[in-house]
C-alpha positions in Angstrom: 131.7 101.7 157.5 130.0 105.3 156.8 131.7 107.7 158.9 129.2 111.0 160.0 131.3 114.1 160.4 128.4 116.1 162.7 130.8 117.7 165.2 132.2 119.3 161.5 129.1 119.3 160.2 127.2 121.7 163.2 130.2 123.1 164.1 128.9 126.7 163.4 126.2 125.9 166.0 128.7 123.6 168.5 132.0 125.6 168.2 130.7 129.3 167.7 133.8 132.0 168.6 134.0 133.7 171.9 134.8 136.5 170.5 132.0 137.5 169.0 128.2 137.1 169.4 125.9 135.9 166.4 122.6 135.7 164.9 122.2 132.0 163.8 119.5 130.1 161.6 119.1 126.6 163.8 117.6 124.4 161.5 115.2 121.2 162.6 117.3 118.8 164.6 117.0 115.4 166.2 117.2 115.2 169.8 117.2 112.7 172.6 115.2 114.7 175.4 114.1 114.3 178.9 112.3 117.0 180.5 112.7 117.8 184.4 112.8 120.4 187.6 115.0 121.5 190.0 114.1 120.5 193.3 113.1 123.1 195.9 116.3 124.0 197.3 118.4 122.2 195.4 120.4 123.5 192.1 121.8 121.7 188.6 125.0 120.4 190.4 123.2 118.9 193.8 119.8 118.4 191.6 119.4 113.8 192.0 116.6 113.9 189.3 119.4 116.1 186.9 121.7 113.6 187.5 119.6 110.2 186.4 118.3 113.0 183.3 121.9 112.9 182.3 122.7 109.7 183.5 120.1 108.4 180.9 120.8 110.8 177.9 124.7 109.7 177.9 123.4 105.9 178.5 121.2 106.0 175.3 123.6 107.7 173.6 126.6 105.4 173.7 124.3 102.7 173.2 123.0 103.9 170.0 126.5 104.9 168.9 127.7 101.5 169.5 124.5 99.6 168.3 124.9 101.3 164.9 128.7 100.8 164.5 129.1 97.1 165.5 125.7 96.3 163.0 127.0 93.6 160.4 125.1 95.8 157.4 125.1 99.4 157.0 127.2 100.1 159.9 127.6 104.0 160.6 130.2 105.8 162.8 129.6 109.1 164.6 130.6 111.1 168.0 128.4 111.5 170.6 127.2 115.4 170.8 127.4 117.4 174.2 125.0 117.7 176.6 122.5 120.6 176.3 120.2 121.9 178.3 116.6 124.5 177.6 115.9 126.5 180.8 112.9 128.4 182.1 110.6 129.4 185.2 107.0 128.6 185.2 106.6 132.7 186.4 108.8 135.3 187.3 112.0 136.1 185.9 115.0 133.8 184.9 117.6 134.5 187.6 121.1 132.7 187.6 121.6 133.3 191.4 118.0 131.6 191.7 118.4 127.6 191.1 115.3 125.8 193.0 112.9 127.2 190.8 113.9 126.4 187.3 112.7 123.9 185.0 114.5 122.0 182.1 114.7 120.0 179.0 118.1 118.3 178.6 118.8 117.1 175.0 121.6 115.3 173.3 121.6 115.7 169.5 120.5 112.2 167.6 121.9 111.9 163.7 118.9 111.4 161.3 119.5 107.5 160.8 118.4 106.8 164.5 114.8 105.8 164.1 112.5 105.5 166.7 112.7 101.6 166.9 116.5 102.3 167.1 115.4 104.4 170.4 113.6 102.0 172.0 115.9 99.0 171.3 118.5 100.9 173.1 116.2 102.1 175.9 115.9 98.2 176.4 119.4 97.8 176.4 120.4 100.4 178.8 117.6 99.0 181.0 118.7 95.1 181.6 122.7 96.8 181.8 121.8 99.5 184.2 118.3 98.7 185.5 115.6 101.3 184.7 114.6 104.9 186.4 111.9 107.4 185.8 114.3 109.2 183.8 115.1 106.6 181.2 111.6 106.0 181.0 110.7 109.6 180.1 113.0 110.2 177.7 112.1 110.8 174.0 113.4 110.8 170.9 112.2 114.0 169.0 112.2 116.7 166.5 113.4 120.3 167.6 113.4 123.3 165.5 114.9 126.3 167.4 115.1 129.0 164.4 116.5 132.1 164.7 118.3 132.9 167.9 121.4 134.5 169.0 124.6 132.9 170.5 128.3 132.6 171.3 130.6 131.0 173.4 130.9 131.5 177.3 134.2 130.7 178.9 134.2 130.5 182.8 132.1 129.8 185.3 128.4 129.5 185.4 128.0 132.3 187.6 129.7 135.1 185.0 126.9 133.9 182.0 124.6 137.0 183.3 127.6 139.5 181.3 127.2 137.5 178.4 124.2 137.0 178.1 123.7 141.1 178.3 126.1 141.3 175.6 124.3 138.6 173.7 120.7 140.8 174.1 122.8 143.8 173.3 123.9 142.8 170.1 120.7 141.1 169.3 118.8 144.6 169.9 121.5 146.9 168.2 121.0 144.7 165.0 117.4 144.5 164.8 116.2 141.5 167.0 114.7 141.3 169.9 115.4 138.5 172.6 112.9 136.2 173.2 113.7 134.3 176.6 110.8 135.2 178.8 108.4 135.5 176.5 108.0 132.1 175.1 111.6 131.4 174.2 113.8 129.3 176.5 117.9 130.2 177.7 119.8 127.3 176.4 123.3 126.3 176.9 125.4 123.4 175.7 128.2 122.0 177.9 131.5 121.6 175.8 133.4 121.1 179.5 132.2 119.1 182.1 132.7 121.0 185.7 134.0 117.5 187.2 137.3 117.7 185.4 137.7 121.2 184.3 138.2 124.5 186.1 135.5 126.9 186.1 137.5 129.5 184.4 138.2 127.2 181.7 134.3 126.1 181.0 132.9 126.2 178.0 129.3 126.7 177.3 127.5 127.8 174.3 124.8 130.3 174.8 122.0 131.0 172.6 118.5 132.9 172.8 116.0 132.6 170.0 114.9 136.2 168.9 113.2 137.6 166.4 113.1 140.8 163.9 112.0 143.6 165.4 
């Protein structure tokens, strides 16, 4: 069985230091993606259409994991990647305080040997085990090519990223870049701890902006 290494493989982009923020060269990815909104007066955590998006991104994950690893020929082994998430506002500015107004694309990374028949084998799958929703139906298996952007690692609750993310456009500007979230570019974060089991001071999120040379 051929064994995948990604979490070793991306781990400059999945396991970036805390203790220092970074300019970074994403390259083109494969993602499973489902794109969604917050409801008016509602946030990420209380959110029903944020749960069934994850829900359905850990569903088809698994299932592809397994489907390729219990294949009689060319069976292939790999970890499931975290959860990640693009945010945005359709106008105004990007405010963490401000939850009922954002809108999202969550995304779990795909390896390159998942085709799109693959996809929708295990769409199928996940749909007689676990009956189907709008957000298994919507999600998509594509290409995403974030390019240059700036990150590093938060630890601690959701409600501290502002700090970091100053210190993330801070570096960015004092080296040359400029930070692109709200004009065009999207805040993304990927969820190494899940806030069901871990303390918020012990969270860990990656941050990253994509920017560009000023």
């Amino acid at each position: 069985m051929k064994t995948l290494d990604l979490k070793k493989e991306f781990k400059y982009l999945y396991q970036p230091s805390a203790k220092k923020v970074e300019i970074v060269q994403v390259p083109r990815l494969q993602l499973a993606m489902i794109d969604g909104a917050i409801e008016k007066g509602s946030e990420p955590g209380k959110s029903q259409s944020f749960a069934e998006a994850t829900q359905a991104l850990y569903g088809l994950s698994y299932t592809l994991k397994f489907m390729l690893k219990k294949r009689k020929t060319n069976a292939v082994d790999y970890p499931v990647m975290a959860l990640e998430g693009l945010w945005w506002v359709a106008d105004g500015k990007f405010e963490i305080f401000r939850k009922d107004n954002w809108f999202y694309t969550l995304m779990i990374m795909q390896p390159d040997v998942i085709t799109l028949e693959l996809f929708e084998e295990a769409r199928e799958q996940v749909r007689k085990k676990k009956g189907d929703s709008e957000m298994l139906s919507k999600a998509c298996l594509a290409p995403f090519e974030e390019g240059l952007c700036v990150q590093t690692m938060h630890i601690g609750p959701y409600s501290t990223e502002p700090a970091t993310v100053e210190r993330m456009k801070a570096f960015a500007q004092e080296n040359g870049y400029r930070d692109c979230v709200g004009s065009g570019g999207k805040h993304h974060e990927i969820y190494l701890g899940d806030p069901r089991k871990a303390g918020p001071a012990k969270l860990k999120t990656v941050l990253r902006h994509p920017v560009e040379k000023i």
